[in-house]
N, C-alpha and C positions, 0 to 999 in steps of 0.2 A: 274273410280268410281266417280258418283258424288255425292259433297260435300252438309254437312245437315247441318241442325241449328245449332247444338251440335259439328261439325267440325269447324263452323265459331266463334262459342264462344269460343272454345279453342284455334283457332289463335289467337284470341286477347287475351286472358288471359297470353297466351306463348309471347304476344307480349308487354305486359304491366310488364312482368319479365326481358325480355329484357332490356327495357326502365329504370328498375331500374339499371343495370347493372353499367352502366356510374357512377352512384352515389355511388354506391358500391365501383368504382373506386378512387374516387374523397375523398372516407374518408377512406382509407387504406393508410399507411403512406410508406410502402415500395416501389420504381421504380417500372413503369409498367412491365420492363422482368423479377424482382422478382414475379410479382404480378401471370404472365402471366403462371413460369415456376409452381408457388405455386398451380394454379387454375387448371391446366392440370395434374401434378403427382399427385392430390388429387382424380380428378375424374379419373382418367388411372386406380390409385390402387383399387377406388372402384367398378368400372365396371368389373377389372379381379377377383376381389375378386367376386363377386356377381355372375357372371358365374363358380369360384370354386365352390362356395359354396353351386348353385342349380345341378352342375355338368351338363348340358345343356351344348350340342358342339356348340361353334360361327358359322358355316355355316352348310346349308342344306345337304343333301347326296347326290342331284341331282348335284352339282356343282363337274368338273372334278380337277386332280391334278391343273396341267397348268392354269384354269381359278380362280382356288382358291386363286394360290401365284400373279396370276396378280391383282385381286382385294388387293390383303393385299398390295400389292406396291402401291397400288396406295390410297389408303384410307392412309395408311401412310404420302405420300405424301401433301396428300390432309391437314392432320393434320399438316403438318410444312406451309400451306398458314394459315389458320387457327389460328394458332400462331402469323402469322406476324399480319394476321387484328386484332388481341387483342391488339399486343403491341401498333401500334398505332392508335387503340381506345381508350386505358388507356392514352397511351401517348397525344393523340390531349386534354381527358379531363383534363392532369395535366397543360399543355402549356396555355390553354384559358378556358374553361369551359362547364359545360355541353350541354348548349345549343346548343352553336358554335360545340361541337362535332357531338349530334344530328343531328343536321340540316344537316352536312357535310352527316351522315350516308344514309340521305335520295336518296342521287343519288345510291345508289342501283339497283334501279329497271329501271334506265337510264343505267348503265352498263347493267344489264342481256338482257336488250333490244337487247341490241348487241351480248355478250357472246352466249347467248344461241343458234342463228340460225346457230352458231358456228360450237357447237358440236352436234346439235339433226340435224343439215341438213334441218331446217324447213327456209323458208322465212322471212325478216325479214318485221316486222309488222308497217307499217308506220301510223298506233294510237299509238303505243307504241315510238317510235320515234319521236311522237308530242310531246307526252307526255315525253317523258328524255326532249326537247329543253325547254318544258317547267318552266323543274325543274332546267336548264343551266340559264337560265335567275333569278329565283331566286337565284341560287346560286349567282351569277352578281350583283345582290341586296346587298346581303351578303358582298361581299367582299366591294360591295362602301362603304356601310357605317359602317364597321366592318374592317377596313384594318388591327386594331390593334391584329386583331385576323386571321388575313390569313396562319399564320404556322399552330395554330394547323385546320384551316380550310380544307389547304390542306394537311393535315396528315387524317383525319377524310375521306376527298373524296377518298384518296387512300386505306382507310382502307375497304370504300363502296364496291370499286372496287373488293375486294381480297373476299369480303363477299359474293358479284355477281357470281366469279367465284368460290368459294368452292360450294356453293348454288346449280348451274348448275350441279356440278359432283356428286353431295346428289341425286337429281332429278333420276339419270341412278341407283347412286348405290342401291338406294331403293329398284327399281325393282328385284334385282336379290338377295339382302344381307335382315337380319334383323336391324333395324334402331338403335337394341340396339350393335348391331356388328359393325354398322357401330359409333356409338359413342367409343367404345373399339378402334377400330385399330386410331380411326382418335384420341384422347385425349390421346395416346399414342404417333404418330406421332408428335402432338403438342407439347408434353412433353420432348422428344429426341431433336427435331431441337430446341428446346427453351437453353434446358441445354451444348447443342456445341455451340448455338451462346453466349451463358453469356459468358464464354472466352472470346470471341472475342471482344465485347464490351469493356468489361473492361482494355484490352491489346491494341487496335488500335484505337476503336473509342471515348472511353473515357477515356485513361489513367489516370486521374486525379483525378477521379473521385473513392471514397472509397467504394467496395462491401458491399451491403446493403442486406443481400440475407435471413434474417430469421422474420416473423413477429413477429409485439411487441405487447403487451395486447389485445387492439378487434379486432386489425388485426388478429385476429384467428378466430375470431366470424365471419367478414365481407369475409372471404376468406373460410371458411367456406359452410356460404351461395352462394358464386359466384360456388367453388365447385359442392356443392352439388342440389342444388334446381336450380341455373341458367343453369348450364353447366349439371349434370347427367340426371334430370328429362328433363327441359325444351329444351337442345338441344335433347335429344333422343326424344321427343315428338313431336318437330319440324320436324325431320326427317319423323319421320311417314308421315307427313303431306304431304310428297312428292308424293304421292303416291295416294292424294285425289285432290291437287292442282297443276299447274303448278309452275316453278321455277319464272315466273312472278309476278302471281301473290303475291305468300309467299313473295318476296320481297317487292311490291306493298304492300301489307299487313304493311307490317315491318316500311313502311313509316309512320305510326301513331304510331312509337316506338317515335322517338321526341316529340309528343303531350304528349303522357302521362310522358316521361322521364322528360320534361319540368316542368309539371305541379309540380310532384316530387320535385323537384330541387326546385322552387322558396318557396315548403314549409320547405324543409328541409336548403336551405343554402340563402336565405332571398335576402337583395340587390344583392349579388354577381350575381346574375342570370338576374337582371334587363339589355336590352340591347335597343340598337335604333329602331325607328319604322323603319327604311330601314332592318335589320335584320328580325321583326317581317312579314313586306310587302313580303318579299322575302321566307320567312319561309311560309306562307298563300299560295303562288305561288305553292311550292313546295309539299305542303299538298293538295291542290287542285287536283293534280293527282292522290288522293288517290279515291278522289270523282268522279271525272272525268270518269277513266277508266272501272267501271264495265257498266256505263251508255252507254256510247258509243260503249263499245266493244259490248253491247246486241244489241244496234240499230245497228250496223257492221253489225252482224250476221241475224238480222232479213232482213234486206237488199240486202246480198247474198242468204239468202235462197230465197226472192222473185224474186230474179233477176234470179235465177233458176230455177224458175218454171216455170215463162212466156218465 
C-alpha cells in the first residue's frame, strides 16, 4: 500500500506523542518498573475490556487453531522485549535526562538496518548501513563530550535496540493479525513479564532498595496519559502503520522523536535540558539521517530502474 499525505501526517503526530513520552517519564515520581508495570496493566485492562465490551473476537476466522496459539506466543513474547525497552527508556531519562535519552533512542533505525534483513530474508541495504555509521559517529560525539552522561546513554542505545527488534516483528504481525490485537496480546505480555521481574529486582538486584509500587497525586494523571493516549491509541495506531510503511522507515521516522521530545523538554524543565555543543553537533549528525535517507533512497531507486532499462 502506498503511503498518502494523511499517513505521513500521522507518523508524525504518533511520533510527536512519543517524544513526549520521556517527559512524561521524567515527572512521574515512582521507578521506571513501577511506572512500566503501571502503564501496561492499564492499557492490557483497557484493551481487553474494549474487545468485551464491543464483543468483536481478537482474530480473524481465516487463521487455523496452531497458527492462532503461535501468534499469541509470540506477541506475548514480544510484549515482555517491549517491557524491557520502557524500563530503560524510563530508566536512561531518570539517570541523565531527556535529551541524553532521546538521542540515545535515535539509533533505532541503525539497529533495524541490520534486524530486519534478519528476519524478512531481504539484503541488507548499504544506504541504510551508511546511514546507522552515520548515526555511530554521532553517537561518538555524544559520548566525547557528554561522558557524564554515558550510563544513561548506553541504557537509551540498548533500549533502541529492543525498539528495532520489537518493531521488526509488528512489521510480519500486521500482516496476518488486527493491530488493535496485536496491541492486547503484546500490553499484556508486557504487563506479566514486568510484574515476575519486580520480585526479582527487589530481592537480587536491588535489595536495598524500599518497593515503591503505587502512584502518588498526578502520577495518576501523568500515568494515565502514558496509559492511555500514548500506549492505547498511539501504539495501536503506530501498528497500523506497518502495513503502509516499512519497519525502516517507521523507525527512521521515529528519529525526529528526539527533535520534538527536546524541544518539549527545554520548555517544560528549563536549564536542566541545556547540554554541550559536541552533544548538539552529534545530535545534528544523527538527525541528518532522517533527511538524508528518503533523498537518497529515491535517487537509489531511480538509478536501478535506469540501469535496467538500458
Amino acid at each position: 500500500m502506498k503511503p498518502t499525505l494523511r499517513d505521513y501526517v500521522q507518523l508524525h503526530f504518533l511520533v510527536l506523542i512519543f517524544g513526549f513520552t520521556a517527559i512524561l517519564g521524567r515527572l512521574v515520581s515512582i521507578p521506571a518498573l513501577t511506572l512500566v508495570l503501571w502503564r501496561t496493566g492499564l492499557a492490557a485492562a483497557c484493551m481487553w475490556g474494549l474487545y468485551a465490551w464491543k464483543k468483536t473476537p481478537l482474530f480473524s476466522s481465516d487463521l487455523s487453531s496452531p497458527e492462532k496459539r503461535n501468534l499469541q506466543v509470540r506477541m506475548l513474547g514480544t510484549g515482555a522485549i517491549i517491557a524491557a525497552h520502557w524500563i530503560l527508556f524510563f530508566g536512561s531519562a531518570r539517570v541523565s535526562n531527556v535529551s541524553v535519552c532521546l538521542a540515545g533512542l535515535s539509533t533505532a533505525s541503525l539497529w533495524t538496518a541490520f534486524l530486519e534483513p534478519l528476519f524478512s530474508r531481504k539484503r541488507v541495504s548499504p544506504l541504510e548501513v551508511c546511514l546507522g555509521l552515520l548515526v555511530i559517529l554521532g553517537l561518538y560525539l555524544i559520548f566525547l563530550f557528554e561522558f557524564n552522561h554515558a550510563l544513561g546513554l548506553a541504557m537509551s542505545v540498548a533500549s533502541a535496540m529492543l525498539s528495532a527488534l520489537f518493531s521488526v516483528f509488528n512489521s510480519h504481525f500486521s500482516k496476518r493479525v488486527e493491530p488493535t490485537t496485536i496491541t492486547t496480546y503484546e500490553m499484556t505480555g508486557a504487563w506479566v513479564s514486568t510484574a515476575l521481574f519486580l520480585p526479582v529486582y527487589y530481592l537480587f538486584l536491588a535489595p536495598g532498595e524500599t518497593p515503591d509500587l503505587v502512584p502518588h497525586g498526578d502520577d495518576w494523571l501523568w500515568v494515565g496519559i502514558l496509559a492511555l493516549v500514548c500506549t492505547v491509541y498511539a501504539y495501536a495506531a503506530f501498528v497500523r502503520l506497518f502495513r503502509t510503511f516499512t519497519a525502516f522507515v517507521l523507525n527512521l521516522s521515529l528519529n525526529m522523536e528526539p527533535i520534538y521530545g527536546i524541544l518539549l523538554a527545554f520548555v517544560i524543565f528549563g536549564d536542566a535540558e541545556k547540554m554541550t555543543g559536541g552533544f548538539y553537533a552529534g545530535a545534528s549528525l544523527i538527525f541528518g539521517a532522517v533527511v538524508l535517507y528518503p533523498i537518497l533512497n529515491r535517487w537509489s531507486k531511480q538509478e536501478e530502474k535506469t540501469a535496467s532499462l538500458s
